[in-house]
Legacy VTK file of the C-alpha trace (Angstrom):
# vtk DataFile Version 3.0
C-alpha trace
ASCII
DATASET POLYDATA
POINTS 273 float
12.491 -0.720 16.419
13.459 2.819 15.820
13.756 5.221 13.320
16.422 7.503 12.649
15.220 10.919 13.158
16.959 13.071 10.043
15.810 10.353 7.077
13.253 8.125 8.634
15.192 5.035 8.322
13.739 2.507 10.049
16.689 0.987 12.633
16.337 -2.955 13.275
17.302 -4.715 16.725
17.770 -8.251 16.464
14.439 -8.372 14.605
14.137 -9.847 11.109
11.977 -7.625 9.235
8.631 -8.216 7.622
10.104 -6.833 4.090
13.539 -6.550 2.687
14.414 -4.373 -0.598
17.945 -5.014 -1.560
19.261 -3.344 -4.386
15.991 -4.190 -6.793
16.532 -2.284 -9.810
14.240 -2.671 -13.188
14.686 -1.949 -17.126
12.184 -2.188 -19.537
14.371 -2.237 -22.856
16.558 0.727 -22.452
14.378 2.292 -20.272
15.114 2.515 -16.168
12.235 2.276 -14.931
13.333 2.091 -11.145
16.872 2.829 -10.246
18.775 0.432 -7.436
16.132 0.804 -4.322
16.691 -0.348 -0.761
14.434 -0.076 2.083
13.043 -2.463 4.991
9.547 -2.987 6.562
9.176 -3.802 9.995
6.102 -6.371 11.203
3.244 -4.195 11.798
4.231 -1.196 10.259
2.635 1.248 7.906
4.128 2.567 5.148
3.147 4.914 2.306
5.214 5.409 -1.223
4.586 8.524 -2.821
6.276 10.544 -5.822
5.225 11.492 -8.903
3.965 9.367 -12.024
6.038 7.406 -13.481
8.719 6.818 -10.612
8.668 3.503 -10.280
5.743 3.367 -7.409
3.639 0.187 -8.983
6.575 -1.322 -10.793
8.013 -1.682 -7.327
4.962 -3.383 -5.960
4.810 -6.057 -8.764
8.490 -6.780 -7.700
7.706 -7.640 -4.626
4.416 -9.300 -5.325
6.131 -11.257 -7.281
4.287 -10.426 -10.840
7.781 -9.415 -12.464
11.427 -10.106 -11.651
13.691 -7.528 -11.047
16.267 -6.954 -13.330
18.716 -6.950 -10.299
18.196 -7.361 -6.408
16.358 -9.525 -4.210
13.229 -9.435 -2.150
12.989 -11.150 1.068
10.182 -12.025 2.840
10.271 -12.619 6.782
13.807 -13.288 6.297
13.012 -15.726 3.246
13.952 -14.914 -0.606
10.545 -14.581 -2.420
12.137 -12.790 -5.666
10.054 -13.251 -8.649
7.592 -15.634 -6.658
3.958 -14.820 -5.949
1.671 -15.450 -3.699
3.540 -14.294 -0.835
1.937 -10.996 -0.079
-2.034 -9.223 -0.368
-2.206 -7.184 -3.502
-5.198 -4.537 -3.827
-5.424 -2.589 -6.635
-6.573 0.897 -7.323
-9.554 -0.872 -9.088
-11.907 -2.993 -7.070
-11.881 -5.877 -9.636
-15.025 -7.397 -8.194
-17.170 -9.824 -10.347
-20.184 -8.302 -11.039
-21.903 -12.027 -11.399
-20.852 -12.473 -7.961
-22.076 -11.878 -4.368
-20.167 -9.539 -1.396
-19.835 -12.958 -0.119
-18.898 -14.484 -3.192
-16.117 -11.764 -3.830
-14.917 -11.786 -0.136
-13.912 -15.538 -0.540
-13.113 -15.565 -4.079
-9.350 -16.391 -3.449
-10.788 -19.927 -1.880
-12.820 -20.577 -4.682
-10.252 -20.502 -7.093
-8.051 -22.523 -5.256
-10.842 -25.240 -5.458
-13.898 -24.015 -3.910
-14.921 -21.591 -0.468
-15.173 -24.103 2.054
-17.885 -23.781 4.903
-15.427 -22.643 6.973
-14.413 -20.092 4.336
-17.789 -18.731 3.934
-18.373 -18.313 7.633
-15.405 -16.541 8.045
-15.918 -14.024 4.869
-19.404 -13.567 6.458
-17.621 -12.872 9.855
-15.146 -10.122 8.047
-18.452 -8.346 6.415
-20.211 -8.019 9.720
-16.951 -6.829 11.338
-16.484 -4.000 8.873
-20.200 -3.255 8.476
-21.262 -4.686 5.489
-23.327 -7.754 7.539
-26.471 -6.279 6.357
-24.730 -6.480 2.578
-23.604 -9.727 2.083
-26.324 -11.217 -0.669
-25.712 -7.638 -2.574
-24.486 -7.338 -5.853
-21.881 -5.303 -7.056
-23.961 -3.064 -8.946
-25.920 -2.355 -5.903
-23.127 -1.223 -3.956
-21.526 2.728 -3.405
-17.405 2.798 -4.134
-16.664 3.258 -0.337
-18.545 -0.271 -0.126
-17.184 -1.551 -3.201
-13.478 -0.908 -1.979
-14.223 -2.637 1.472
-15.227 -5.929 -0.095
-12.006 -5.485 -2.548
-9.868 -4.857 1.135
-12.187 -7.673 2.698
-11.259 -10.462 0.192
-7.232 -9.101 0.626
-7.599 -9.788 4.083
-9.341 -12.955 3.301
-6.002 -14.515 2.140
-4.504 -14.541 5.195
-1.337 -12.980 4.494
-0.224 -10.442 7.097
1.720 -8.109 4.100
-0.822 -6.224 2.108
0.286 -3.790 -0.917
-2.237 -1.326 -1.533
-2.149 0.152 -4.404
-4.088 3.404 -4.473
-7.273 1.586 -3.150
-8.975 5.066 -2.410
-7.720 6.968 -5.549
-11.296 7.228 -7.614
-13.232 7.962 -4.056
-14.325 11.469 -3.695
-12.883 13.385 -0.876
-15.403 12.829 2.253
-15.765 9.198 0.988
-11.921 8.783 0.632
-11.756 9.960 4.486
-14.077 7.493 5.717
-11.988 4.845 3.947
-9.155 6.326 5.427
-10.170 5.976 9.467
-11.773 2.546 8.404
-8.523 1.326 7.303
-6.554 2.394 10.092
-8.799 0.470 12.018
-8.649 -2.569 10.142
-4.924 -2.091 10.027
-5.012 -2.229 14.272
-7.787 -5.036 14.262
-5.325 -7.480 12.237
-1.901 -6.636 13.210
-0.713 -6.854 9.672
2.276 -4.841 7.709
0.859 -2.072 4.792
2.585 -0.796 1.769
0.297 1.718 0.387
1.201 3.425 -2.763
-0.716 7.297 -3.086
-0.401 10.188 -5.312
-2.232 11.965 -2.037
0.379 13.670 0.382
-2.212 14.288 3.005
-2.753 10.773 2.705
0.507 9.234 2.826
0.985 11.129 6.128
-2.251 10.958 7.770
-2.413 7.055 7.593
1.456 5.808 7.891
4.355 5.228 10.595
6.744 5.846 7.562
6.350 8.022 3.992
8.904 7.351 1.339
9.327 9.612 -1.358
10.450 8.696 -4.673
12.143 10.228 -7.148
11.194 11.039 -11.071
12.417 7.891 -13.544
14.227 6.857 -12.972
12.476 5.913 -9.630
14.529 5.741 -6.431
14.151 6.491 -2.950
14.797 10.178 -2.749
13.926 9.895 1.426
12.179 8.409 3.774
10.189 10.012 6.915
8.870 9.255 10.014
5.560 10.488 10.808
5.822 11.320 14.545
1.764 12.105 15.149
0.720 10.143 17.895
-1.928 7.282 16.929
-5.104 7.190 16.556
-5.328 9.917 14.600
-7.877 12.122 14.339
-9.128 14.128 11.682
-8.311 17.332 12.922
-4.310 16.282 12.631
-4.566 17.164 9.342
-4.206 20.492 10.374
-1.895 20.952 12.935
1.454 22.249 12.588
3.178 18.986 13.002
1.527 17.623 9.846
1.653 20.914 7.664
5.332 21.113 8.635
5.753 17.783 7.102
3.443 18.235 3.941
5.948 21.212 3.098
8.929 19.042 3.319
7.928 16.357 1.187
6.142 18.813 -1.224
9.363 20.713 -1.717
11.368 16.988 -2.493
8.638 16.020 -4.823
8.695 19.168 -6.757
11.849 20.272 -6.807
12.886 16.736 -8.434
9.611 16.795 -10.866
10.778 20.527 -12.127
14.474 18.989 -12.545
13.919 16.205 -14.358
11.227 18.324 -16.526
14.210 20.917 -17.587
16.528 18.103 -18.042
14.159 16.761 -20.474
13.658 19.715 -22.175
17.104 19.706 -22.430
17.366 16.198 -24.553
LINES 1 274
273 0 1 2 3 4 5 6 7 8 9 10 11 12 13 14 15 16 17 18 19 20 21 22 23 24 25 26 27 28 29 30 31 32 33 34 35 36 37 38 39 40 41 42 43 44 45 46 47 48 49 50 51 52 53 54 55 56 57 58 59 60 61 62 63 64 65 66 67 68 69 70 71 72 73 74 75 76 77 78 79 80 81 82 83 84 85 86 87 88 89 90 91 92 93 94 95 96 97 98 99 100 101 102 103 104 105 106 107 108 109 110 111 112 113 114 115 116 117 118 119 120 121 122 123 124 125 126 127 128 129 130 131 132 133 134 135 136 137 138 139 140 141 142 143 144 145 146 147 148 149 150 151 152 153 154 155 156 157 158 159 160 161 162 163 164 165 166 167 168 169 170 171 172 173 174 175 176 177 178 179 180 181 182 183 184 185 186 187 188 189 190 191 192 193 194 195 196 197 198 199 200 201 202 203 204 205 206 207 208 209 210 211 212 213 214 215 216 217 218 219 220 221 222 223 224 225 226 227 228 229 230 231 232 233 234 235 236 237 238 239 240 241 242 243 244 245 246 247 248 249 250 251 252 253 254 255 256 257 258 259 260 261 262 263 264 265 266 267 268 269 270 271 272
């Protein structure tokens, strides 16, 4: 696996990727929403979606989880066509969406319960998830008695807890305040290593996009499209103090000047109509 070093695009030998795009397109009445989009995941990558509102970002992700068909194109899974069927992927939402009449334990292995009940086996293994990610001590806790940092690691917890190895995140850190949000950040990344799986995280945050992913995609204004696609060559792990380095501001400038320069286009074109 390579990338290509002037857009990004992520070069495939032999492999079959984790995720396929093929020309997924989607119109909500006369509106286009998201224009034709292609672009391929490889197993065990990382990669952040950013642009502005309205581009398409989350109507994307219920494509490929499934939620909605496109109105053309196909998603493939691992080589296999899963368009407009779910269950196929980890979806986490900006929102934690925890029951508040629940337990951390009781959230973590919701999926099993609704699927006919959390097993032993289940329960020992959400326990087993909470004392790996440091909520051990939390586990009998409501809801209500938790911080968001906490809050948002149960959410991840009970994605994880569904044993799929692709996970769309969806702005999972967006309502954290900044030191918080960090903390989630290096806590992810070392979930992400932990479990080998493939993310697709969706942020409004540049700094974000770039300090957590292999690849950043940056869409377009509606309609959304891929407007490119880069490769994030800081050496892993990461540390904070990346944020800063040339490398990384040299990169933020780039994909500021993309997102802005389309945002201020399609703002005079508008003003246009």
């Amino acid at each position: 696996m390579t990338c290509r070093p002037d857009t990004g695009e992520l070069i495939l030998r032999g492999d079959v990727p984790k995720l396929s795009i093929e020309g997924v397109s989607q119109r909500f009445g006369e509106t286009l929403a998201l224009a034709p989009t292609d672009f391929h995941v490889a197993s065990g990558e990382f990669v952040a979606i950013v642009g502005p509102s309205g581009c398409g970002k989350s109507t994307l992700f219920n494509i490929i989880a499934g939620i909605i068909s496109p109105t053309v194109g196909r998603v493939h899974i691992d080589g296999v066509e899963v368009t407009g069927n779910a269950g196929h992927v980890g979806y986490m939402l900006q929102k934690d969406l925890l029951l508040p009449w629940c337990t951390v334990l009781e959230n973590i292995v919701l999926g099993d319960t609704l699927k006919g009940g959390a097993t032993r086996a289940a329960r020992e293994e959400g326990f087993a998830l909470a004392k790996r990610y440091g909520l051990g001590d939390f586990v009998n806790y409501y809801p209500s008695a938790l911080s968001g940092g906490m809050r948002q690691r149960v959410a991840l917890m009970r994605t994880l807890a569904t044993h799929h190895d692709l996970m769309l995140l969806d702005e999972p850190f967006g309502a954290l305040d900044s030191q918080t949000r960090l903390v989630m950040q290096e806590w992810l990344l070392t979930v992400w290593k932990e479990q080998k799986g493939t993310i697709l995280f969706v942020t409004h945050d540049i700094d974000e996009a770039i300090f957590l992913a292999d690849r950043v995609v940056v869409m377009t204004p509606r309609p959304g499209r891929v407007r490119e696609i880069f490769s994030v060559a800081i050496e892993r792990p990461r540390p904070l103090s990346s944020l800063t380095t040339q490398a990384f501001m040299t990169l933020k400038r780039r994909m500021l000047n993309l997102i802005y320069a389309d945002h201020s286009a399609a703002m005079e074109h508008d003003n246009a109509h």
